[in-house]
N, CA, C and O atoms as a GROMACS GRO file, in nm:
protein
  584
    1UNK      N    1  14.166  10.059   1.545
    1UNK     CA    2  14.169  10.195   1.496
    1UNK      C    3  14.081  10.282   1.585
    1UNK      O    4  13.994  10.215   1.640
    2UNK      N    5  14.079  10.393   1.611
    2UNK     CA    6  14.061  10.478   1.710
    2UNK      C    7  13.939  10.549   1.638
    2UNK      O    8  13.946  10.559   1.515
    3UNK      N    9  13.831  10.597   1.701
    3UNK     CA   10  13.736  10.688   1.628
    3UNK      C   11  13.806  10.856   1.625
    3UNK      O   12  13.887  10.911   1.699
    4UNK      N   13  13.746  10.892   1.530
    4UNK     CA   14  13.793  11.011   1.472
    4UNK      C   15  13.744  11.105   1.595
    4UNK      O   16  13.644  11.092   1.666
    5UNK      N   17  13.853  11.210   1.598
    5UNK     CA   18  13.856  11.352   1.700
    5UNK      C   19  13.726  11.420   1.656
    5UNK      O   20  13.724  11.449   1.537
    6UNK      N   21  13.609  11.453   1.731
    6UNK     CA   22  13.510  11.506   1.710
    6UNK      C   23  13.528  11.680   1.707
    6UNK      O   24  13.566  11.730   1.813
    7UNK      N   25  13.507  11.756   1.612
    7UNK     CA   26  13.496  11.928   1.604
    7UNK      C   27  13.451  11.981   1.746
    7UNK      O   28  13.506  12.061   1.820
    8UNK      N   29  13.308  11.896   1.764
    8UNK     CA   30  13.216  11.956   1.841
    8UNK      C   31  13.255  11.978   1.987
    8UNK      O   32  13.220  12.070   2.062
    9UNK      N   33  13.372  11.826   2.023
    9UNK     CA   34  13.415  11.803   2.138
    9UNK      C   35  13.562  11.898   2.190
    9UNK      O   36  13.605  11.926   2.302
   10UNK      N   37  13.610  11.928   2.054
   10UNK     CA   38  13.746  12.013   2.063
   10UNK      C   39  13.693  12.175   2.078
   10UNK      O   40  13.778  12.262   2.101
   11UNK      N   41  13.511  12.221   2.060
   11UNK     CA   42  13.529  12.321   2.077
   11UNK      C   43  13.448  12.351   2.181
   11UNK      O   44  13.441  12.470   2.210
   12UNK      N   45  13.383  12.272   2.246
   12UNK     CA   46  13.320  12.273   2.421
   12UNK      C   47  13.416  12.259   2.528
   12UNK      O   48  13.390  12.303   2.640
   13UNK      N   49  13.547  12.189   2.496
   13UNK     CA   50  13.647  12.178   2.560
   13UNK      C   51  13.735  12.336   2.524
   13UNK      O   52  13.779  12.393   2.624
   14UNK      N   53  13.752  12.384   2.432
   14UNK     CA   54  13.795  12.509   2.479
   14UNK      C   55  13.727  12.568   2.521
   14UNK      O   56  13.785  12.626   2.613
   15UNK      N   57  13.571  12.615   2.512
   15UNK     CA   58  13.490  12.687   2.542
   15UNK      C   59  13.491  12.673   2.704
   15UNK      O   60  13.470  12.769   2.777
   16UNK      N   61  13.515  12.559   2.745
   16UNK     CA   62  13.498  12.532   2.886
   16UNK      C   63  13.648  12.611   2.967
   16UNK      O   64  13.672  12.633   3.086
   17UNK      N   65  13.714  12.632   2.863
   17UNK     CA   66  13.847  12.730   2.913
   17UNK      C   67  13.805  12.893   2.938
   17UNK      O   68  13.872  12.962   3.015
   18UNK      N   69  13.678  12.952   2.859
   18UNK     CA   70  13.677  13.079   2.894
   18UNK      C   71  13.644  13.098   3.028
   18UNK      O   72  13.552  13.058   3.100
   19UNK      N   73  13.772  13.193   3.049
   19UNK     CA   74  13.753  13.310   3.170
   19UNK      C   75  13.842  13.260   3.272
   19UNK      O   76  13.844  13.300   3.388
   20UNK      N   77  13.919  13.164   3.220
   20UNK     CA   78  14.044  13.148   3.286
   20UNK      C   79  14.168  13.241   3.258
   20UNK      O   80  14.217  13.290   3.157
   21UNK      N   81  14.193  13.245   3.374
   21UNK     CA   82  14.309  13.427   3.359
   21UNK      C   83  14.423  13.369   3.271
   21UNK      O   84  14.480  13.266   3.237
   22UNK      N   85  14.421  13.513   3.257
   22UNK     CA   86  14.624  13.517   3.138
   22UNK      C   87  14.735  13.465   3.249
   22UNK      O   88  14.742  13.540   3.346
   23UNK      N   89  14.801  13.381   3.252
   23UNK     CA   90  14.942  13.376   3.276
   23UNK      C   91  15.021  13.258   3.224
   23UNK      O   92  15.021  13.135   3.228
   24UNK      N   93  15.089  13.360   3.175
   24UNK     CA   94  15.254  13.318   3.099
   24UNK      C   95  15.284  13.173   3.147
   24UNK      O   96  15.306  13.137   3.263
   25UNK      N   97  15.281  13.110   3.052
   25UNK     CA   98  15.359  12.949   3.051
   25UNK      C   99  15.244  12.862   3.109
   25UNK      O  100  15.244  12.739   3.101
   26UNK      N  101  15.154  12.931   3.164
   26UNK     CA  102  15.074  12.833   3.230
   26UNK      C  103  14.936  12.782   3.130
   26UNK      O  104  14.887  12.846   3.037
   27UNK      N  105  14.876  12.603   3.200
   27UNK     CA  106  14.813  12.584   3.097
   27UNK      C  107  14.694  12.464   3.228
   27UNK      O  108  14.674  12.343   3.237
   28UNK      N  109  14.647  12.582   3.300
   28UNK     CA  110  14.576  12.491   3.403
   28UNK      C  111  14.416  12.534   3.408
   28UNK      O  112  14.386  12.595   3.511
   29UNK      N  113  14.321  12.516   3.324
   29UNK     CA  114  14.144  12.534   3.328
   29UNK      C  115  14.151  12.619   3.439
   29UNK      O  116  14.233  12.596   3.528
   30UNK      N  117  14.062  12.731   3.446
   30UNK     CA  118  14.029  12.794   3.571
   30UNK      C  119  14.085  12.910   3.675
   30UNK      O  120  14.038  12.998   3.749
   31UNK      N  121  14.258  12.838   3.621
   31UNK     CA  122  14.406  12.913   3.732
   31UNK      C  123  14.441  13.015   3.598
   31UNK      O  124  14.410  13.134   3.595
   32UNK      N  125  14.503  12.952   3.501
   32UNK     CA  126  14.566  13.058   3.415
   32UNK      C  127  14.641  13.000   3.297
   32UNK      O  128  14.730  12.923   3.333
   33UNK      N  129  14.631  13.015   3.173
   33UNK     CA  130  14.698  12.947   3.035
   33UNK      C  131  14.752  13.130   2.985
   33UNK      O  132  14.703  13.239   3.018
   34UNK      N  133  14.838  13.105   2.919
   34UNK     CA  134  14.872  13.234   2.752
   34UNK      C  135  14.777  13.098   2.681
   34UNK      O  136  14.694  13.012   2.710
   35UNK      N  137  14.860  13.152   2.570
   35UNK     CA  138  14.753  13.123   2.454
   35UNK      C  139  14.793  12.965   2.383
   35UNK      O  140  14.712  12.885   2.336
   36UNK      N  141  14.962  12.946   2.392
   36UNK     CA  142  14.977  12.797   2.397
   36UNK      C  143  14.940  12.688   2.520
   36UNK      O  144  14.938  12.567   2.500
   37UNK      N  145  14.914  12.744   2.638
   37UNK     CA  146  14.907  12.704   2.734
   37UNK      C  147  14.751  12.644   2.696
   37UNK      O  148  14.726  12.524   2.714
   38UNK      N  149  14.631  12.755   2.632
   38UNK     CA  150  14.522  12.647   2.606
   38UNK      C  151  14.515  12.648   2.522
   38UNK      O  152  14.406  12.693   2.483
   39UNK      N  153  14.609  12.608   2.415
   39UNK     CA  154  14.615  12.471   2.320
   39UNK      C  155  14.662  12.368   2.384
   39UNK      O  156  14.611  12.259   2.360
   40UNK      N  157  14.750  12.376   2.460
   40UNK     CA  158  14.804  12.258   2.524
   40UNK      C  159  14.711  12.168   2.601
   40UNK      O  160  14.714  12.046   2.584
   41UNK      N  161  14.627  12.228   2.690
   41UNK     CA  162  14.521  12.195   2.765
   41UNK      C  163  14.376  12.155   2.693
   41UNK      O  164  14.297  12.073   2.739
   42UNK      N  165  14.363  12.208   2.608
   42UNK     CA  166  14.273  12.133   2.498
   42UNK      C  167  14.356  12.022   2.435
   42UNK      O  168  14.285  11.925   2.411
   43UNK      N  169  14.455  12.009   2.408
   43UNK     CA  170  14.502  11.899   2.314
   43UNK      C  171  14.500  11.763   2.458
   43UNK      O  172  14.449  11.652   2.447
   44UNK      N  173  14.547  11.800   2.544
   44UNK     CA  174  14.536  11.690   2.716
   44UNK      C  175  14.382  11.630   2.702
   44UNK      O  176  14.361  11.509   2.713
   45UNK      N  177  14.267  11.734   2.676
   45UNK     CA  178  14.159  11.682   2.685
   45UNK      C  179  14.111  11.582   2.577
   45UNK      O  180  14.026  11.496   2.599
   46UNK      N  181  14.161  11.599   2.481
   46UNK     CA  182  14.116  11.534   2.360
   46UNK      C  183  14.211  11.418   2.258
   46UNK      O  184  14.189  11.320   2.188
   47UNK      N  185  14.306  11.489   2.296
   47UNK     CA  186  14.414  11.390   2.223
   47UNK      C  187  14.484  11.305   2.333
   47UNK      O  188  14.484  11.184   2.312
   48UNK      N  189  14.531  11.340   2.420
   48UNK     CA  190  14.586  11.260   2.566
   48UNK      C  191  14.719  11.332   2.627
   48UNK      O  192  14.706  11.446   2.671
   49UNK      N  193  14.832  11.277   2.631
   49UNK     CA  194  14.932  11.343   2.698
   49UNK      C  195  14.989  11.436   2.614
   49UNK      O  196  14.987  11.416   2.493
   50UNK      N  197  15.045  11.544   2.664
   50UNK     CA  198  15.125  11.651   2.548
   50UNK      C  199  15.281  11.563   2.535
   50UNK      O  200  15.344  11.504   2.623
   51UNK      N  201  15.309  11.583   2.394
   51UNK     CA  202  15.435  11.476   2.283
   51UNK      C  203  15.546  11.539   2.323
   51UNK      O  204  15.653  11.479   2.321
   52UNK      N  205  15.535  11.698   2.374
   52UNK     CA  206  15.679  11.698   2.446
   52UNK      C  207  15.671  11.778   2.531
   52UNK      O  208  15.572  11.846   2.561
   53UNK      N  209  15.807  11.778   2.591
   53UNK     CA  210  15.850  11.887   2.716
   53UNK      C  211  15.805  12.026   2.625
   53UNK      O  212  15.823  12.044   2.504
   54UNK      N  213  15.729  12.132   2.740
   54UNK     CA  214  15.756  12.312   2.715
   54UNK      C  215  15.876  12.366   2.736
   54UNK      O  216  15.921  12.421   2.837
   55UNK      N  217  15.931  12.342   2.612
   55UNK     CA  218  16.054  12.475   2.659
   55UNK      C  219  16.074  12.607   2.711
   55UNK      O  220  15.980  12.680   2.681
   56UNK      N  221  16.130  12.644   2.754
   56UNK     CA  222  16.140  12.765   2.813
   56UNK      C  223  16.076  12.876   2.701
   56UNK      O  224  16.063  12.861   2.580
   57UNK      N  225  16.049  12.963   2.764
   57UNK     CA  226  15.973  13.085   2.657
   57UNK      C  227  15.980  13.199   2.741
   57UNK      O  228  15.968  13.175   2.862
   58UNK      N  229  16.000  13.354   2.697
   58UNK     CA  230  15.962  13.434   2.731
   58UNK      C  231  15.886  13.503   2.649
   58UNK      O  232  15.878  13.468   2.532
   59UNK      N  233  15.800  13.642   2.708
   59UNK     CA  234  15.740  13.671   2.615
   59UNK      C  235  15.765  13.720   2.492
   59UNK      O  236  15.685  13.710   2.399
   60UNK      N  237  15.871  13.772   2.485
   60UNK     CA  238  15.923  13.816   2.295
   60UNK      C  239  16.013  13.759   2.268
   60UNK      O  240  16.122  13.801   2.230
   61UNK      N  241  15.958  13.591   2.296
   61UNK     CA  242  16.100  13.516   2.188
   61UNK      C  243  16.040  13.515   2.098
   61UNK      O  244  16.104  13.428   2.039
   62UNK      N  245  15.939  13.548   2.009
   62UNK     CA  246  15.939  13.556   1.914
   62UNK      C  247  16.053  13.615   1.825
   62UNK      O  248  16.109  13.565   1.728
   63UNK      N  249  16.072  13.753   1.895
   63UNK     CA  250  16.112  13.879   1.823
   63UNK      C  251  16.237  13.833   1.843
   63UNK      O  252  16.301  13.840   1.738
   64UNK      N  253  16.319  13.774   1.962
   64UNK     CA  254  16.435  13.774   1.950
   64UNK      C  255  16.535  13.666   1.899
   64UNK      O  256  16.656  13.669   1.879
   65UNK      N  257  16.433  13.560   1.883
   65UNK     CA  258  16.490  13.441   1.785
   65UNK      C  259  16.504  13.421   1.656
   65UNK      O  260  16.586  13.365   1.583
   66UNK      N  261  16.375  13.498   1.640
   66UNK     CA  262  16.363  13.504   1.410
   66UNK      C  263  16.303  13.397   1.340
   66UNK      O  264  16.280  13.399   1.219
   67UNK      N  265  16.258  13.243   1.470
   67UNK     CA  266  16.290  13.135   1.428
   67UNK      C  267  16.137  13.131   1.407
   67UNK      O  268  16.073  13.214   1.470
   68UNK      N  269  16.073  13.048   1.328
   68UNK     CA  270  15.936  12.999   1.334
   68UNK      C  271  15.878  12.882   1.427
   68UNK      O  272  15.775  12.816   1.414
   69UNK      N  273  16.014  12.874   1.561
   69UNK     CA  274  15.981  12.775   1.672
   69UNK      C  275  15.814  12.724   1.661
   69UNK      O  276  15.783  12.611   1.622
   70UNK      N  277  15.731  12.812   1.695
   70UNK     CA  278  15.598  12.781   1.705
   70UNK      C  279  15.504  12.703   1.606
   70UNK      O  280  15.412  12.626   1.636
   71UNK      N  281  15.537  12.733   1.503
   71UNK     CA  282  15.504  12.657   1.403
   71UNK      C  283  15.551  12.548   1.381
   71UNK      O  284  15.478  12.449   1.368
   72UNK      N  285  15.697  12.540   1.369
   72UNK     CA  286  15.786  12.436   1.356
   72UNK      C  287  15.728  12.300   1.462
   72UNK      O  288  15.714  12.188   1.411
   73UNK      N  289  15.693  12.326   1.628
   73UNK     CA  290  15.636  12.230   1.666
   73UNK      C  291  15.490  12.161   1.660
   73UNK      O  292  15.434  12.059   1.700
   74UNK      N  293  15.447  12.330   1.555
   74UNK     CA  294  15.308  12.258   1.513
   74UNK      C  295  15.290  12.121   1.418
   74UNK      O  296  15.215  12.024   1.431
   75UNK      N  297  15.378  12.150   1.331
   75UNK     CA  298  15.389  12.088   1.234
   75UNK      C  299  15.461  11.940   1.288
   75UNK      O  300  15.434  11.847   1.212
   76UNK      N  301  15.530  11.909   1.381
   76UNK     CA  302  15.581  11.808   1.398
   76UNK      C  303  15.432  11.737   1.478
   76UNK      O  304  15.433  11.614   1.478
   77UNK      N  305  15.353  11.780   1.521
   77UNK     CA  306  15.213  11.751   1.601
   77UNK      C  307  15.069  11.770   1.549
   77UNK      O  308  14.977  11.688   1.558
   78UNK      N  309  15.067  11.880   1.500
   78UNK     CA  310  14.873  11.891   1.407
   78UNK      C  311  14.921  11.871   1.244
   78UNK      O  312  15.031  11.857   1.191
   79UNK      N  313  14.805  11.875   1.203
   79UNK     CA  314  14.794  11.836   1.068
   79UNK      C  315  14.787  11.969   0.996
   79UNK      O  316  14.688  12.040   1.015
   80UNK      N  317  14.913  12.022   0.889
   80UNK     CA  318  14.880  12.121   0.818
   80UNK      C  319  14.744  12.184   0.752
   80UNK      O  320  14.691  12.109   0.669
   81UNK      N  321  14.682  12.302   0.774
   81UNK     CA  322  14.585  12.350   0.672
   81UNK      C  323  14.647  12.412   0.589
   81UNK      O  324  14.767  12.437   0.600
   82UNK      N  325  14.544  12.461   0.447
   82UNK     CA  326  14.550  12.565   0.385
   82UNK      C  327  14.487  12.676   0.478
   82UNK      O  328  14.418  12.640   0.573
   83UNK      N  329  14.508  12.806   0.453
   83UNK     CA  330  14.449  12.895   0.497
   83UNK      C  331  14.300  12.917   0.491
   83UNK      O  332  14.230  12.951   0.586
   84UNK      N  333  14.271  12.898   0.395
   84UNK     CA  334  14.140  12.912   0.327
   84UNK      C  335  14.043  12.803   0.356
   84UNK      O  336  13.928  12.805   0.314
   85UNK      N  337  14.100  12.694   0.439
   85UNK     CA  338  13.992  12.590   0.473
   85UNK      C  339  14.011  12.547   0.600
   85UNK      O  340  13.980  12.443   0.657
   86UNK      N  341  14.093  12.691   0.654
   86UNK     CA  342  14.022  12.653   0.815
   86UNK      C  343  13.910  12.624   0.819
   86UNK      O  344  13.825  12.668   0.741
   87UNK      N  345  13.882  12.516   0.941
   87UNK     CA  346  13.673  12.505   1.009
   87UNK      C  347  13.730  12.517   1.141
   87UNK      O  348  13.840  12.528   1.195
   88UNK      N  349  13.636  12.511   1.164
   88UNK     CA  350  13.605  12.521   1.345
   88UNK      C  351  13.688  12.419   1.415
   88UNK      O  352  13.725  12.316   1.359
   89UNK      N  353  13.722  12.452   1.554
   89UNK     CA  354  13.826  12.319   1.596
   89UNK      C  355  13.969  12.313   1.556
   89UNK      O  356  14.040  12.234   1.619
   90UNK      N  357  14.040  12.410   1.427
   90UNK     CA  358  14.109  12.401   1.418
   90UNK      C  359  14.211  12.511   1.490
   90UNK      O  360  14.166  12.607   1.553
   91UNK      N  361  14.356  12.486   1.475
   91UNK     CA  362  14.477  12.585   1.560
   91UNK      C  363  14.495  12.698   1.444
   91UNK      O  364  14.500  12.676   1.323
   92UNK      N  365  14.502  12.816   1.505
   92UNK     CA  366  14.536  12.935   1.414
   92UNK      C  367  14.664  12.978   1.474
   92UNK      O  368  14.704  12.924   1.577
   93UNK      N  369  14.722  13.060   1.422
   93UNK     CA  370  14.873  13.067   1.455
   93UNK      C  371  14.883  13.227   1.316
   93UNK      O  372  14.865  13.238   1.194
   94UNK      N  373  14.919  13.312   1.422
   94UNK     CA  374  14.950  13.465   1.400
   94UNK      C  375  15.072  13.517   1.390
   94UNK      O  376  15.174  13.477   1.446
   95UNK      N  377  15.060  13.602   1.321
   95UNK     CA  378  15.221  13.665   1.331
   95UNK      C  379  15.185  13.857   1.340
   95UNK      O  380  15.091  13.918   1.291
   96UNK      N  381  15.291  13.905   1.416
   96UNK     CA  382  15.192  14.060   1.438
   96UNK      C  383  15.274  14.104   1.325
   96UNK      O  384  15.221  14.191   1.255
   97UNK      N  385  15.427  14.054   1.279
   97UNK     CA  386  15.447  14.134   1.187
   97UNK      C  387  15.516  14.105   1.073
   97UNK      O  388  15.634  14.082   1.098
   98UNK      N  389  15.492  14.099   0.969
   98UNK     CA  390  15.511  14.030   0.821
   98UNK      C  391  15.660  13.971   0.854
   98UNK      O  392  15.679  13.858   0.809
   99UNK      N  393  15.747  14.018   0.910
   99UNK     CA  394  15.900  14.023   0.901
   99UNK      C  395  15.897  13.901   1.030
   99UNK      O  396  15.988  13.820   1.011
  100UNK      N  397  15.841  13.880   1.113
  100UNK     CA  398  15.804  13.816   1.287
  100UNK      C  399  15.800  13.698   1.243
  100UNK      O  400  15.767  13.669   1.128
  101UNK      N  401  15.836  13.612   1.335
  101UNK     CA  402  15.750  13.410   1.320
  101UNK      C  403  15.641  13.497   1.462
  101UNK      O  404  15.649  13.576   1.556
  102UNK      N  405  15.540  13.403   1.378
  102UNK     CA  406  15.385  13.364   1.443
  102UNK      C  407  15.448  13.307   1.586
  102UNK      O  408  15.555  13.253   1.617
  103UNK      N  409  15.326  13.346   1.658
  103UNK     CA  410  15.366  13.420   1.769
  103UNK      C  411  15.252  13.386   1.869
  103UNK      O  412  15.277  13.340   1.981
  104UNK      N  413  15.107  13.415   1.819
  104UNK     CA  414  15.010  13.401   1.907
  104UNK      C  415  14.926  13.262   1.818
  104UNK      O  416  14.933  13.234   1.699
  105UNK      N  417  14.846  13.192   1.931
  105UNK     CA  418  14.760  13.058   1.928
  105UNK      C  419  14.586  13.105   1.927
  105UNK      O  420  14.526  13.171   2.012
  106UNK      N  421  14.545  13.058   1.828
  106UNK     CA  422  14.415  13.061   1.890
  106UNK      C  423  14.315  12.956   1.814
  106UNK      O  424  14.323  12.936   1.692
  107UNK      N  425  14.232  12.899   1.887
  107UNK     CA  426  14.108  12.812   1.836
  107UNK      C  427  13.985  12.897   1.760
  107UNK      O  428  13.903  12.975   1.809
  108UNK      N  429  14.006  12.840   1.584
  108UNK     CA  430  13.859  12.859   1.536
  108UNK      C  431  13.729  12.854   1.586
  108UNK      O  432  13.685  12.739   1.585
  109UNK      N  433  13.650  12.938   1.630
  109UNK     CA  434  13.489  12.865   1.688
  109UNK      C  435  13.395  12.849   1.577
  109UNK      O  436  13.308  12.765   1.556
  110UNK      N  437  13.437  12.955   1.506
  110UNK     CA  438  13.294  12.997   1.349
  110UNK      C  439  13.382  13.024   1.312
  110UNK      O  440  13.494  13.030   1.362
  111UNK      N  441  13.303  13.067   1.112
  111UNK     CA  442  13.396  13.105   1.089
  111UNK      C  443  13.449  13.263   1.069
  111UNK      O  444  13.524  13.315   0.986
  112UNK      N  445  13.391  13.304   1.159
  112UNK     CA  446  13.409  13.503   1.245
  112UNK      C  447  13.452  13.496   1.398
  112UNK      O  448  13.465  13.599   1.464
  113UNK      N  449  13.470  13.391   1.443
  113UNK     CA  450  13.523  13.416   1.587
  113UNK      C  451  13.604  13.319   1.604
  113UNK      O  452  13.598  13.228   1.521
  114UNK      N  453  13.709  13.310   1.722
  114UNK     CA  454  13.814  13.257   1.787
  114UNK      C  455  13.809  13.223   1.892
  114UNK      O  456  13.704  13.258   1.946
  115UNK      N  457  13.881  13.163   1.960
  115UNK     CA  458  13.909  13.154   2.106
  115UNK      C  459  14.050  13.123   2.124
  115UNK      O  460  14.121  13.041   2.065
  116UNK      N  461  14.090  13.245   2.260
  116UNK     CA  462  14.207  13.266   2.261
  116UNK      C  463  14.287  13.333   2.435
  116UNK      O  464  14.211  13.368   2.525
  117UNK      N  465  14.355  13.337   2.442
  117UNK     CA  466  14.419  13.394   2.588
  117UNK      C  467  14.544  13.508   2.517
  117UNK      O  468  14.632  13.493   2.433
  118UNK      N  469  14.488  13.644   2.615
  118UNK     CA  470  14.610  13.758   2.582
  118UNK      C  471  14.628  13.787   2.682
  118UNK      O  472  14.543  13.763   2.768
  119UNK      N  473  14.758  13.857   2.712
  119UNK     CA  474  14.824  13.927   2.811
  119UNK      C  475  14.709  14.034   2.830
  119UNK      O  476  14.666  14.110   2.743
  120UNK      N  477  14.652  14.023   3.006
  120UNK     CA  478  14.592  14.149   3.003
  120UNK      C  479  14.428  14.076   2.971
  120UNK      O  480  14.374  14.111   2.867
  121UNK      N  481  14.397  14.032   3.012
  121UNK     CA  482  14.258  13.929   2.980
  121UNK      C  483  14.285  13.762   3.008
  121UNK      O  484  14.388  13.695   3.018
  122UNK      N  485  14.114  13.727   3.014
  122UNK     CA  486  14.128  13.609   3.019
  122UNK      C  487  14.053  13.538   2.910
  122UNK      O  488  13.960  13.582   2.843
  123UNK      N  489  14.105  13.429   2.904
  123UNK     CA  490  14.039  13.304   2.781
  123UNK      C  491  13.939  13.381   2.778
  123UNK      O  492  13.883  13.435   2.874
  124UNK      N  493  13.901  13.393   2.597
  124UNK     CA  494  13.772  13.442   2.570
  124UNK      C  495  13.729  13.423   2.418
  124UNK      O  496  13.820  13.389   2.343
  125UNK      N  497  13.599  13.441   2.360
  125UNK     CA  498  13.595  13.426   2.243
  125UNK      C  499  13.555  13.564   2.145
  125UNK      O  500  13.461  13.643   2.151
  126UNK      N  501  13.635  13.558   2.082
  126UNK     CA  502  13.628  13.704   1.999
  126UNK      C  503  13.622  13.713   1.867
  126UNK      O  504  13.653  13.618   1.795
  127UNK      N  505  13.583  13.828   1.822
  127UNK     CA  506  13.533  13.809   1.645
  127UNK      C  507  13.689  13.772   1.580
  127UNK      O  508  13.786  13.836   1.621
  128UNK      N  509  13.701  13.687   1.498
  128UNK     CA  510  13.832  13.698   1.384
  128UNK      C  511  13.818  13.831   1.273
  128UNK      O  512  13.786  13.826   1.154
  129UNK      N  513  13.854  13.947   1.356
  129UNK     CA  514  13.868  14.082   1.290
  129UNK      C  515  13.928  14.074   1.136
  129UNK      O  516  13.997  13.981   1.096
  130UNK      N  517  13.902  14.148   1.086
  130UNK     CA  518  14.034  14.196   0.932
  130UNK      C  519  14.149  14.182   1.002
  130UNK      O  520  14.233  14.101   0.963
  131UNK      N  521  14.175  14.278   1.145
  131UNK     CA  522  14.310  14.291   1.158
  131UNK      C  523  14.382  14.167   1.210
  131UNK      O  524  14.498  14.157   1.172
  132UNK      N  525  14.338  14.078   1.285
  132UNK     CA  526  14.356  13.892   1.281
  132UNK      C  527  14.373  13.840   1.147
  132UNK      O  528  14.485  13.829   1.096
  133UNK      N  529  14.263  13.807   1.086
  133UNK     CA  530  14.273  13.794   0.960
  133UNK      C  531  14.406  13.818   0.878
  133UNK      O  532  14.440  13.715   0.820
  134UNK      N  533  14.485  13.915   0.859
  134UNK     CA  534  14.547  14.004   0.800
  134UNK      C  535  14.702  13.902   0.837
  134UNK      O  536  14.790  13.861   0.761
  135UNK      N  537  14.683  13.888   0.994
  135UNK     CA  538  14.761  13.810   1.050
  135UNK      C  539  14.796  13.704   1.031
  135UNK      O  540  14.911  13.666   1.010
  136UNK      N  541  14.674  13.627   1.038
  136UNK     CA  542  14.719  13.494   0.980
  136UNK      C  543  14.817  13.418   0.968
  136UNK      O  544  14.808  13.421   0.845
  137UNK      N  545  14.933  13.328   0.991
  137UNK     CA  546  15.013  13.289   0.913
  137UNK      C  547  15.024  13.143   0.925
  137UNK      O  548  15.137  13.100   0.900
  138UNK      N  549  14.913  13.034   0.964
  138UNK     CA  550  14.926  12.861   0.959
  138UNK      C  551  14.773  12.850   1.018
  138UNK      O  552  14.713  12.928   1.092
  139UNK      N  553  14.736  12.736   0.964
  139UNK     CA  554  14.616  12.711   1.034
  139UNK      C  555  14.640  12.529   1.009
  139UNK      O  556  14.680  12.475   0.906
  140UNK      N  557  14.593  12.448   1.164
  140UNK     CA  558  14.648  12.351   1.152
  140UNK      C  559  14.532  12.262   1.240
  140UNK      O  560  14.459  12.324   1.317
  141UNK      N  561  14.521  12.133   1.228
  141UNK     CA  562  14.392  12.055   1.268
  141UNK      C  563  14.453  11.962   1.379
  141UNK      O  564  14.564  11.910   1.368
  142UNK      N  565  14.406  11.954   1.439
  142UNK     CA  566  14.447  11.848   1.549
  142UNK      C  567  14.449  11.705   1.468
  142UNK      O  568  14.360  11.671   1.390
  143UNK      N  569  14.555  11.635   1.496
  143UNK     CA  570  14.577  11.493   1.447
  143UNK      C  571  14.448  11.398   1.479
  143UNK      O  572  14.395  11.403   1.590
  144UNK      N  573  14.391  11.298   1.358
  144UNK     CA  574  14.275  11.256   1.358
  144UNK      C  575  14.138  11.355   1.370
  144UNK      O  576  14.022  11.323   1.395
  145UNK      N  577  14.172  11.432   1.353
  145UNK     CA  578  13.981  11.461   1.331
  145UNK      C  579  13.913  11.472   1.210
  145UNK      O  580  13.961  11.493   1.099
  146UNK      N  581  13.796  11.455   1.242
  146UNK     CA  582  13.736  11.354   1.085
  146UNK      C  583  13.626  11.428   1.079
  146UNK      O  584  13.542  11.407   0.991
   0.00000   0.00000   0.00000
């Protein structure tokens, strides 16, 4: 049996992602991740190989699919939360608009800040605003952590 995924180690390993630039699809420390790109690259560090191929994505498939794709492969990979008991270490997953599938990724640090990659910036850690908050729509734990 494997020792349990440590919090502390899932959030020095993203932390070690800030200030790596924004770009689309990419998920390389240093060069450039979006925002699944470092989840993906945190999950390499801690969990081991990523469970599947990246499908193709542009930036508003959200909007133009309808589908809850993003979630949908969360759920086949992290461990569901409730909302209310995110901790630290865990995957947050946004939606900008009530009607939208969630859309943007980001790592709990506290429980007032995030870490995350946007178009237009690089990896960084930022307060979890009301207007995040508001957003919300899955919060999910990396498989095994204890």
């Amino acid at each position: 049996m494997s020792a349990p995924l440590d919090r502390a180690a899932i959030l020095a390993e993203a932390r070690a992602w800030i200030g790596t630039p924004y770009l689309h699809r990419a998920s390389l420390k240093g060069h450039g991740a979006d925002c699944l790109g470092l989840v993906r690259g945190i999950w390499r560090a801690v969990v081991g190989p990523e469970p599947e191929a990246l499908p193709a994505y542009a930036p508003d498939w959200a909007e133009a699919g309808r589908r809850e794709t993003l979630a949908d492969t969360a759920l086949r990979h992290l461990v569901a939360v409730p909302l209310a008991e995110a901790q630290p270490g865990d995957v947050l997953l946004f939606r900008f608009r009530d009607h939208l599938p969630a859309k943007h990724a980001a790592l709990l640090s506290d429980a007032g800040r995030m870490i995350h990659a946007y178009d237009g910036a690089s990896v960084c850690e930022t307060a979890l605003t009301s207007w995040w908050r508001r957003r919300l729509a899955y919060v999910f734990a990396f498989p095994g952590v204890g």
